[in-house]
N, C-alpha and C positions, 0 to 999 in steps of 0.2 A: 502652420505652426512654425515658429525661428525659433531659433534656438541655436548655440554655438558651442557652451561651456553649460552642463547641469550640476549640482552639487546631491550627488545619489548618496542616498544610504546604503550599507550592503554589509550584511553578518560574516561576522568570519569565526577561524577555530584559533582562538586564543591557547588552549591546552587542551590536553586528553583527557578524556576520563576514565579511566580504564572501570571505576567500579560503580554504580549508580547511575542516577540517571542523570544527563548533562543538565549544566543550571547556566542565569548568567554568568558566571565564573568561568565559564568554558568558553559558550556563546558568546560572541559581545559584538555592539554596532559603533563601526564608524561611519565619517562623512568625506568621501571622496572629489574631487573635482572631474570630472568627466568630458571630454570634447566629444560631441555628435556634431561637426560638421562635417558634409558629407569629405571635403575633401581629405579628414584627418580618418577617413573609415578606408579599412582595406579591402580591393579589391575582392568578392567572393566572401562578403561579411555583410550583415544587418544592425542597425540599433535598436536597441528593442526597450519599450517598455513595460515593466511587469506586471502583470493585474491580479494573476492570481499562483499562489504557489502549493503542492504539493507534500504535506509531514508525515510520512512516511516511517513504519520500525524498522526498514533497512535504514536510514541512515543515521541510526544509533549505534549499530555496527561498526562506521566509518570514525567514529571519534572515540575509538578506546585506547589508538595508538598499541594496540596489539594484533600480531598477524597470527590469528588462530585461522584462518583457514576459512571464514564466512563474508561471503559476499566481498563487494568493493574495494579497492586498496582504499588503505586509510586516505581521508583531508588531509593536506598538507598545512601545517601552522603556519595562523597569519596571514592564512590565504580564505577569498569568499568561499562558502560552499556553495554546490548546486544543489538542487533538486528538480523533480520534474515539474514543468509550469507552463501556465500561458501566458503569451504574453503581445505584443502591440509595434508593428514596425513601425519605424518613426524615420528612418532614413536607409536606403540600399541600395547595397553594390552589386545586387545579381537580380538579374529579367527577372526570376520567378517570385517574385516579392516586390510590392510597390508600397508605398505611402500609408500608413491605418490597415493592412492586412491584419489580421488574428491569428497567432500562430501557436502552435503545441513542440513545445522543445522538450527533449527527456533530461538537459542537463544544462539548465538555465542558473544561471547564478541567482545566488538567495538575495539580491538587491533590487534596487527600484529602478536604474536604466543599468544597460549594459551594452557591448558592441562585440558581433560574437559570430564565427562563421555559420553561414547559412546552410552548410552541409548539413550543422547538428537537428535542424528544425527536422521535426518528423511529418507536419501536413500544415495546410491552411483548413483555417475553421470558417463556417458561413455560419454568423452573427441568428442571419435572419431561417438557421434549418429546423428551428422550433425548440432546440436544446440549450440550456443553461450552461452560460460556457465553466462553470467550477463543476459540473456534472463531466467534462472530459477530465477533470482529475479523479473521478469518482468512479461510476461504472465504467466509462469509457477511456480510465489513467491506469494507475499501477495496481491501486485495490482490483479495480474489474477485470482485467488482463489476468491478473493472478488466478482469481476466482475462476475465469475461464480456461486456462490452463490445468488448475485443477482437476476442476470434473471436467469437462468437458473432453482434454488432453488424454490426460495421467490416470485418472478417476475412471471414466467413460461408464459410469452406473447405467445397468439397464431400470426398464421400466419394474417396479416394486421391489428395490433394491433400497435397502436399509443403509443410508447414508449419516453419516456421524460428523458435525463442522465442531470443531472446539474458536474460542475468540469468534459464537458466531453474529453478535451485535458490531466487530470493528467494520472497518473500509471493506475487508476482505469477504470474510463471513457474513455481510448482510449480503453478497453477492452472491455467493457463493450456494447457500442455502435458494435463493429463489433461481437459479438456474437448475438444480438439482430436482425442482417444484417442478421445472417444464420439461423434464425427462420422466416424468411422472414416479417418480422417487417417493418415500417414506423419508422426511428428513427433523432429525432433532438436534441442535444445540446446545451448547453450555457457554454461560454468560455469567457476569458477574454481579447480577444486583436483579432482585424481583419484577421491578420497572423494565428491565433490558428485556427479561423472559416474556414479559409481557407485549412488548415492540417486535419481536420475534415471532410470535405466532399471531400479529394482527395487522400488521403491517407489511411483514417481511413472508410469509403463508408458509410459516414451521408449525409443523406436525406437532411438536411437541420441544419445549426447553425446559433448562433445571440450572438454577444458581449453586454454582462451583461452591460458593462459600459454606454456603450453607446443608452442604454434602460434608458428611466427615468423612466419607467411607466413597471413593469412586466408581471401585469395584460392584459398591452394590447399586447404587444408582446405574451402571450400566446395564446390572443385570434387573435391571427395574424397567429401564427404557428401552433396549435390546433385548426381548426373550428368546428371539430369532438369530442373534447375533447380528455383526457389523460387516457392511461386505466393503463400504465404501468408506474413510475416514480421511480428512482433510486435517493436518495439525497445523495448527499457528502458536499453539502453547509448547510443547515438548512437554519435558519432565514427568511428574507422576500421571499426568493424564494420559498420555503417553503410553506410559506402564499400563495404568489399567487399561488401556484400549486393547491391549496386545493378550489378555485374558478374553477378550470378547469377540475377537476377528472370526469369521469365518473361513471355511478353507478356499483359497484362492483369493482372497482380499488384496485391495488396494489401498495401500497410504501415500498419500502425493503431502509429501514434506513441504507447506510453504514457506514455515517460518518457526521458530520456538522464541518467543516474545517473554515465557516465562523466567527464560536465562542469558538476554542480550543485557542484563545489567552486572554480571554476574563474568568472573575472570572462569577458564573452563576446567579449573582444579577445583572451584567451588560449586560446580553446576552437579545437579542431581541424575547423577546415573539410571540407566533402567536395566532392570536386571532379568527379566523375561524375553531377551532379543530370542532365546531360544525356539520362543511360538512361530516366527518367522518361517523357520525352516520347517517345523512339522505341520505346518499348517500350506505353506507354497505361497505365502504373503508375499507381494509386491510392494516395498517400500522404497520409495526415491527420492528422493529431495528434486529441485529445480531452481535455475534463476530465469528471470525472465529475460536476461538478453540472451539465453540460447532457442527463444523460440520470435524473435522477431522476425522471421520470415514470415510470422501467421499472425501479425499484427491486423494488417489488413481485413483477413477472412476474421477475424475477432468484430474489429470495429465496424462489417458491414455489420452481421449478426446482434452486436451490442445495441447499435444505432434505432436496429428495426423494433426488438424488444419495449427499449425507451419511448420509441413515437409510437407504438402500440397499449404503452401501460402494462406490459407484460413485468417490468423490473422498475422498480425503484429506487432511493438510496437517501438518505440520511447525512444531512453535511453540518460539521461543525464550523463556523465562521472566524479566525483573529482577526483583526486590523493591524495593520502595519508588521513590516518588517523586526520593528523591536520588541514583537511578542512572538519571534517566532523559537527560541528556547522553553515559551513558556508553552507555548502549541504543540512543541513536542514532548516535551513532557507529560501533558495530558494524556499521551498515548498507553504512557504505564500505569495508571490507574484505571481500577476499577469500573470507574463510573463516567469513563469516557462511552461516546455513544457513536458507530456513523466513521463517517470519513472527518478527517481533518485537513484545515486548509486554510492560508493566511493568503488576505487581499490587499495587494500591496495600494499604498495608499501615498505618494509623493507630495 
């Protein structure tokens, strides 16, 4: 391939949002001019380009322009963002990379070529190891890591252990529930639409799920699905569901905090308190939040375990597909509704 000068596209953060969900107003695409020849690449760098990228509800987070205390320091204005992505060497300045490599970077810029040190890359991927390479952004990216972290980490349910996912049709939660399934776990989720509930217990091997919406009352739907109580709960919503979980815990329970997705739109004078934190203490609940770069020492021991699953049919996952780089505002915003299914993930398209 020649090549000297590309003309890439690449999203960047126009402004904050501090309240809703980003739109193109936020989001927006230019067209850059780029030099890939090798001699204008710095020594201990790669060019790379993109194929598939990573939408994520951490990086909703990063463009509120407010520092409440969650997750990543904000994007800086006017500049690309990253996410995590795979993506295709095209020229390089370090031995451990040559020419067409496949590679998984956790902090890939949101554009279609870029040139970028090769420290960042996290592994080389083989094309031909039988796995779908947007399935490393899936079970084997930030959803499945999560997930595994979760229970497996945080969580650690024994066998007939009454586990609770909320959000459990997203990236996270379809994960999350079928690892729960191979510790021989009791697992129900909550989802957002009767179809989800449906995908849940026939694809994804949940015990049992129930549409949020159409619960007025959460409290008693737990005491519907839990008669036993909850020993294991994974939250990716927070807010009421939250609450009522914390009426249903068992004593000694675990909540491994991944995420509260319910109030990443949401400034934190407007978010919904819980006002039962008191169960905590009388109960000897374990509740902790996590991010996942404090446990990338156990990356590795994840993605041997992740890998074997996969080539065995033990896990599966659900991928939502954009094209191009200029639907990727609209990719993540999918992620706040409803009737989103699966992981999400935009295939860059040059």
């Amino acid at each position: 391939m020649t090549f000297d000068i590309v003309e890439s596209k690449e999203c960047y953060l126009a402004s904050y949002a501090a309240e809703g969900v980003p739109t193109t107003e936020h989001l927006k695409i230019r067209t850059v001019p780029l030099s890939l020849s090798l001699d204008s690449i710095p020594d201990a760098h790669v060019a790379l380009q993109a194929l598939f990228i990573s939408v994520d509800p951490y990086l909703r987070t990063r463009m509120s322009g407010l520092d409440d205390g969650l997750y990543s320091p904000q994007y800086p204005l006017n500049k690309v963002i990253t996410a995590f992505g795979v993506g295709k060497v095209l020229r390089s300045k370090d031995d451990m990379y040559g020419e067409g490599d496949v590679v998984l970077c956790p902090l890939l810029p949101v554009a279609e070529y870029c040139v970028m040190p090769s420290g960042v890359v996290v592994r080389k991927l083989d094309p031909a190891a039988g796995i779908p390479l947007p399935e490393y952004l899936s079970c084997l990216g930030v959803p499945g890591f999560a997930a595994w972290v979760g229970i497996h980490l945080l969580g650690d349910p024994k066998p007939g252990s009454n586990v609770f996912i909320s959000a459990a049709a997203g990236g996270v939660g379809m994960v999350a529930g079928q690892l729960a399934k191979l510790k021989g776990c009791r697992v129900i989720g909550s989802t957002g639409s009767d179809a989800k509930v449906q995908l849940l217990k026939e694809e994804f091997g949940y015990d049992d799920a129930f549409n949020y919406n159409k619960e007025t009352n959460f409290d008693a739907a737990l005491s519907k699905y839990f008669p036993h109580g909850i020993d294991v709960y994974l939250d990716n919503v927070g807010g009421k569901m939250l609450e009522a979980v914390l009426n249903h815990v068992n004593h000694h329970a675990r909540i491994p905090v991944c995420g509260m997705i319910s109030q990443y739109n949401q400034t934190w004078i407007e978010r919904e308190g819980v006002r039962n934190l008191l169960n905590i203490v009388g109960k000897g609940v374990r509740m902790e939040g996590y991010l996942l770069s404090s446990y990338l020492d156990k990356f590795a021991d994840f993605t041997v375990e992740m890998e074997n699953y996969i080539k065995q049919g033990k896990i599966s996952s659900k991928i939502k597909v954009y094209e191009g780089i200029e639907n990727f505002a609209e990719s993540l915003g999918s992620l706040f509704s409803s009737s989103n299914t699966g992981k999400v993930i935009v295939e860059v398209k040059p």
